[in-house]
Legacy VTK file of the C-alpha trace (Angstrom):
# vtk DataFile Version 3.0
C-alpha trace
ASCII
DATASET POLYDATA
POINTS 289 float
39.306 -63.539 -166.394
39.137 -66.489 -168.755
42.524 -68.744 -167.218
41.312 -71.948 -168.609
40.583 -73.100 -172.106
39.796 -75.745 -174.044
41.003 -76.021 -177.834
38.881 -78.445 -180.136
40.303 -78.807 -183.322
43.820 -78.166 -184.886
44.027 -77.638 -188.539
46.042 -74.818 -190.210
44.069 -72.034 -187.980
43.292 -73.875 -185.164
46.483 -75.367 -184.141
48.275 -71.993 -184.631
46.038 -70.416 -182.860
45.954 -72.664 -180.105
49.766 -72.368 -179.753
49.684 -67.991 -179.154
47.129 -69.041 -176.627
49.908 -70.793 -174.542
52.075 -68.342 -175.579
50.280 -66.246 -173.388
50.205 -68.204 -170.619
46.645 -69.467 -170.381
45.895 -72.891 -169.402
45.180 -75.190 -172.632
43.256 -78.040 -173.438
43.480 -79.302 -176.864
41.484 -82.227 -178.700
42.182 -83.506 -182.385
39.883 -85.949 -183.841
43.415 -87.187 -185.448
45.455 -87.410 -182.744
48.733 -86.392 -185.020
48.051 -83.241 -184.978
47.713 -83.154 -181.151
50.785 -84.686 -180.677
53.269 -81.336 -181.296
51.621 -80.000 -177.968
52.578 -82.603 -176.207
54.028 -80.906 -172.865
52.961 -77.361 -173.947
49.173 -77.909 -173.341
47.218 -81.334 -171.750
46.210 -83.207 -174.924
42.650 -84.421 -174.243
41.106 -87.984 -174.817
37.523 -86.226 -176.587
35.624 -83.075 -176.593
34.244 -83.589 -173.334
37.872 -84.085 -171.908
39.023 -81.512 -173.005
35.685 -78.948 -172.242
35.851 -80.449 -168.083
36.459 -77.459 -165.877
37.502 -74.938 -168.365
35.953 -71.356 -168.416
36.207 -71.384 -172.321
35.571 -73.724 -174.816
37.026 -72.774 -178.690
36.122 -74.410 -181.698
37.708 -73.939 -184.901
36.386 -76.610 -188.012
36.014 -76.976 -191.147
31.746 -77.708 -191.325
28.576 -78.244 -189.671
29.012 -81.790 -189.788
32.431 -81.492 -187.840
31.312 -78.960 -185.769
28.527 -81.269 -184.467
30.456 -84.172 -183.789
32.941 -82.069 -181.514
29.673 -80.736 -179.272
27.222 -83.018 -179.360
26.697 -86.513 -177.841
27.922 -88.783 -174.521
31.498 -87.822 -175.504
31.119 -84.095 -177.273
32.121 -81.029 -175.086
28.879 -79.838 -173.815
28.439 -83.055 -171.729
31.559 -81.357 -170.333
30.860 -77.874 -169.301
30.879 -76.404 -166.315
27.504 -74.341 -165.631
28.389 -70.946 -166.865
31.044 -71.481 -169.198
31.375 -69.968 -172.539
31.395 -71.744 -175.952
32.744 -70.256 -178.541
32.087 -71.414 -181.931
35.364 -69.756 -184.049
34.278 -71.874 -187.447
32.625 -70.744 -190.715
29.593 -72.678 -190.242
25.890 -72.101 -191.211
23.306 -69.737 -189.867
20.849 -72.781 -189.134
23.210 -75.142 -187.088
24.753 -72.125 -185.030
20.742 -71.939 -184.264
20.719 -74.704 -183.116
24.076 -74.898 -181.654
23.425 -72.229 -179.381
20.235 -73.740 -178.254
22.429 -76.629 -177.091
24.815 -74.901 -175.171
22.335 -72.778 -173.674
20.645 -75.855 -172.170
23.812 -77.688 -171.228
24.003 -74.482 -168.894
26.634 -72.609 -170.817
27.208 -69.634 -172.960
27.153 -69.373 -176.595
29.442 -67.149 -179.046
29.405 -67.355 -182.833
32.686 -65.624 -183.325
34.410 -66.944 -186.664
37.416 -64.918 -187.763
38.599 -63.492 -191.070
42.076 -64.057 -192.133
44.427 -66.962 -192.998
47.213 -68.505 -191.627
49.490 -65.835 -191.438
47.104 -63.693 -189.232
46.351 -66.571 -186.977
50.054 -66.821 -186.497
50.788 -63.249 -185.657
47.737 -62.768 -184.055
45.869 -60.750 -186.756
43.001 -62.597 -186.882
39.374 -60.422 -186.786
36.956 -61.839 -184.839
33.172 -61.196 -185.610
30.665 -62.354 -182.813
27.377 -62.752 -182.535
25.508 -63.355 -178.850
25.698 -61.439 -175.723
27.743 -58.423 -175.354
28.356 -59.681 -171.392
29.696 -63.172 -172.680
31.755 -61.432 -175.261
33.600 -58.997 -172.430
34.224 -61.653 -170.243
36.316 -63.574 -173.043
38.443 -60.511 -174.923
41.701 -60.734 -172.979
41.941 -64.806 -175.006
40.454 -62.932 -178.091
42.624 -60.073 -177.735
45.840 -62.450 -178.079
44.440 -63.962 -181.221
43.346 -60.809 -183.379
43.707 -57.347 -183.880
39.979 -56.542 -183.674
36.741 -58.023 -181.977
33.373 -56.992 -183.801
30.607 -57.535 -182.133
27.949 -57.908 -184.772
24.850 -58.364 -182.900
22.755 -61.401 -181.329
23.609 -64.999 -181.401
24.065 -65.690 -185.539
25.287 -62.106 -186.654
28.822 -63.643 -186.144
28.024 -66.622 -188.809
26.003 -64.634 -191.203
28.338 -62.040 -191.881
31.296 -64.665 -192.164
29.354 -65.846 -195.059
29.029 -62.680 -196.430
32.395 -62.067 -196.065
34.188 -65.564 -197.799
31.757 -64.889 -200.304
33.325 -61.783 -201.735
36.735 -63.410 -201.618
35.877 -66.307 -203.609
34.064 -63.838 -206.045
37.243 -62.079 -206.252
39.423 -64.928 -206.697
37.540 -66.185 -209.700
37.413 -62.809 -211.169
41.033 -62.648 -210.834
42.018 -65.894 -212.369
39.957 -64.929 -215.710
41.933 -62.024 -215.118
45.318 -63.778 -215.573
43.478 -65.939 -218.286
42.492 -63.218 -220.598
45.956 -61.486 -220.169
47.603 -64.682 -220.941
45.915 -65.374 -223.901
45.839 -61.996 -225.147
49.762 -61.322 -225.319
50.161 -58.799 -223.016
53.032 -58.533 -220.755
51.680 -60.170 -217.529
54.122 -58.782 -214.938
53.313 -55.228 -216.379
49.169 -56.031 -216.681
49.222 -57.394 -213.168
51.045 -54.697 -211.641
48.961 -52.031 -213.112
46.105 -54.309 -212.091
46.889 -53.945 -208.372
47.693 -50.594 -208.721
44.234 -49.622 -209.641
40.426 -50.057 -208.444
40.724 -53.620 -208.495
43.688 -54.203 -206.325
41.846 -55.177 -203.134
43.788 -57.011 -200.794
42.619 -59.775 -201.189
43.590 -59.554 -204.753
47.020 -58.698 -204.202
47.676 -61.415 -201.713
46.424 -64.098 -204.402
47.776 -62.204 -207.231
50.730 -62.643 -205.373
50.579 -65.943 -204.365
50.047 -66.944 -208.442
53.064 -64.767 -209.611
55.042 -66.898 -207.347
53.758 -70.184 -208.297
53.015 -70.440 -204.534
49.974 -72.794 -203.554
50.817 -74.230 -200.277
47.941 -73.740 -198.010
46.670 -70.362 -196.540
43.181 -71.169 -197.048
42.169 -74.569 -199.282
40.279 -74.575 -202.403
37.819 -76.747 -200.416
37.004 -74.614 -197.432
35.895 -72.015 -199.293
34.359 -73.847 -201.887
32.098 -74.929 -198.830
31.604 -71.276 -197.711
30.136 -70.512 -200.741
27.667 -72.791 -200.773
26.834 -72.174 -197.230
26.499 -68.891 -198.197
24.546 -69.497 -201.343
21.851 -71.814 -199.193
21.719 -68.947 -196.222
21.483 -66.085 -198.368
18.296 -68.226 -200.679
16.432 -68.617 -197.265
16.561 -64.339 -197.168
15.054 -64.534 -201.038
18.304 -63.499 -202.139
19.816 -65.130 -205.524
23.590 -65.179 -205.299
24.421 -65.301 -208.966
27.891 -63.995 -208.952
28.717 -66.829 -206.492
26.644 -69.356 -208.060
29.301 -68.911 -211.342
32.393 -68.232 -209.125
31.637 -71.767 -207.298
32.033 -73.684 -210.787
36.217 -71.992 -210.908
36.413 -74.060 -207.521
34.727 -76.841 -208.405
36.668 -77.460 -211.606
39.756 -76.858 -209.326
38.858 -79.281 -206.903
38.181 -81.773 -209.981
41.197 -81.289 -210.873
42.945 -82.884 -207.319
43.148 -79.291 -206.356
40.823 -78.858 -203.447
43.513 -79.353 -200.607
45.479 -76.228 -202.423
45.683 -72.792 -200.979
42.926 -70.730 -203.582
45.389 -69.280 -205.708
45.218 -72.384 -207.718
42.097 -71.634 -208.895
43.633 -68.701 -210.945
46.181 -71.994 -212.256
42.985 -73.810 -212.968
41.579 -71.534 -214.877
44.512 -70.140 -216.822
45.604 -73.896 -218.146
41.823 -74.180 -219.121
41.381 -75.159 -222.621
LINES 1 290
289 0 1 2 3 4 5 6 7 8 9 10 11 12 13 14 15 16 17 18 19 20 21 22 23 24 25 26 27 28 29 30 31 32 33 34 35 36 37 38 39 40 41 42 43 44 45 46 47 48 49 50 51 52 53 54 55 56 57 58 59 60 61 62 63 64 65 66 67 68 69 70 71 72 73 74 75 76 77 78 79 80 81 82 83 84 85 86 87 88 89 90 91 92 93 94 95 96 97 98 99 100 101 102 103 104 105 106 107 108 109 110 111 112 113 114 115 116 117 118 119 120 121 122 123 124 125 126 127 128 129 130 131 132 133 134 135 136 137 138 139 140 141 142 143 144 145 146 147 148 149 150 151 152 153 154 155 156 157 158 159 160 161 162 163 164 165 166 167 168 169 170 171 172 173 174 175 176 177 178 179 180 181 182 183 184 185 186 187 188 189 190 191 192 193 194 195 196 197 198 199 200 201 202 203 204 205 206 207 208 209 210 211 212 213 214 215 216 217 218 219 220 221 222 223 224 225 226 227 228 229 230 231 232 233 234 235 236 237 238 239 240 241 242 243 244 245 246 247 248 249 250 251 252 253 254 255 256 257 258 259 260 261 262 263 264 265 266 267 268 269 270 271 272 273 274 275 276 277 278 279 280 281 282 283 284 285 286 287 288
């Protein structure tokens, strides 16, 4: 039974999924390389000094950040959690991070005598609040058992993709079809725009048909309220896609639909969009010239 557990990193997921975790009555840890947003859990959870803090004498150790580069500096070094660990612990990476660092990543925990998980989730900030988050792992099936009654507070659903990297892969895969759909959508709302059709009457048809995935109707939602406040940044999943687009070129596959869905979020985050939830890539587009 997992009682213990160290939290590294509290952004929009993180720091709400941290907070169902004491909910629950497990035993926190929490580290913030800003210390403001370690500060709300003052009292609920022991607010560590670093990584390595935070990682001392817990059975797991949760990640959830927004790159490699972050990712890194949370592990790795005199001060990162694995000079932390207790032999036998398990590290869980919950970020959308590459295929080649969770390589290595893994590697390193493995050595620092503990046990690796690539288990990033799919959903936003809503899910991680309610505790509808999916979690898709990659590494041992043993190591994932041992840690489902923590997952099991945090999501509806633990996949277990295969060996250490299925978890990261897949997330890839998976961010990349959203951010696909997203800029589809906004040329979408474009075209209607500029074409005089009614757009509450074209949208709702829109969802009402093939295209209405879920993901469209969230962000199709999102737009028709002229909401943009944060679920999941322009940014992040600008990022994802070029993770995605590097990962999927070292398989010999070309990801051309991303590869042109990527320049929607770029011009967004030109535009001082990038900290913006992704709807506002449909905005971008639509006030295009």
């Amino acid at each position: 039974m997992t009682a213990s557990i160290a939290f590294l990193g509290l952004g929009i997921m993180g720091s709400a999924m941290a907070r169902r975790l004491i909910e629950a009555g497990f035993t926190v840890s929490v580290f913030n390389r800003n210390p403001e947003r370690s500060a709300p859990f003052a009292g609920a959870a022991r607010i560590a000094a670093s990584p390595r803090d935070a990682a001392e004498g817990a059975d797991l150790i949760m990640a959830m950040v927004t790159d490699d580069a972050a990712s890194r500096h949370l592990w790795l070094g005199d001060e990162g959690a694995l000079a932390g660990i207790r032999a036998g612990a398990v590290c869980l990476e919950a970020s959308t991070l590459t295929p080649d660092w969770i390589a290595a990543w893994a590697g390193h925990v493995t050595a620092s005598g503990g046990k690796p998980l690539d288990a990033p989730v799919t959903g936003t900030k809503p899910h991680a609040e309610t505790g509808q988050l999916v979690f898709i792992a990659g590494g041992e099936s043993e190591t994932l058992d041992s840690v489902r009654p923590a997952l099991e507070v945090l999501g509806r659903k633990v996949v277990h993709m295969g060996p250490s990297g299925s978890g990261a892969m897949f997330k890839l895969i998976n961010n990349f079809m959203g951010g696909v759909q997203v800029a589809a959508l906004a040329e979408a709302f474009a075209m209607i725009d500029r074409s005089g059709l009614n757009l509450e009457q074209a949208v709702e048809t829109l969802l009402d048909g093939s295209p209405g995935s879920p993901m469209v109707k969230m962000i199709a939602g999102r737009v028709m309220a002229d909401d943009y406040r944060p679920n999941f940044q322009v940014a992040l999943q600008a990022k994802d896609m070029v993770y995605a687009i590097a990962a999927a070129g070292s398989l010999g596959v070309d990801l051309v639909t991303v590869r042109a869905a990527l320049t929607s979020f770029e011009a967004a985050m030109a535009e001082g969009r990038g900290a913006d939830d992704i709807a506002a890539v449909v905005a971008s587009v639509r006030h295009r010239p």
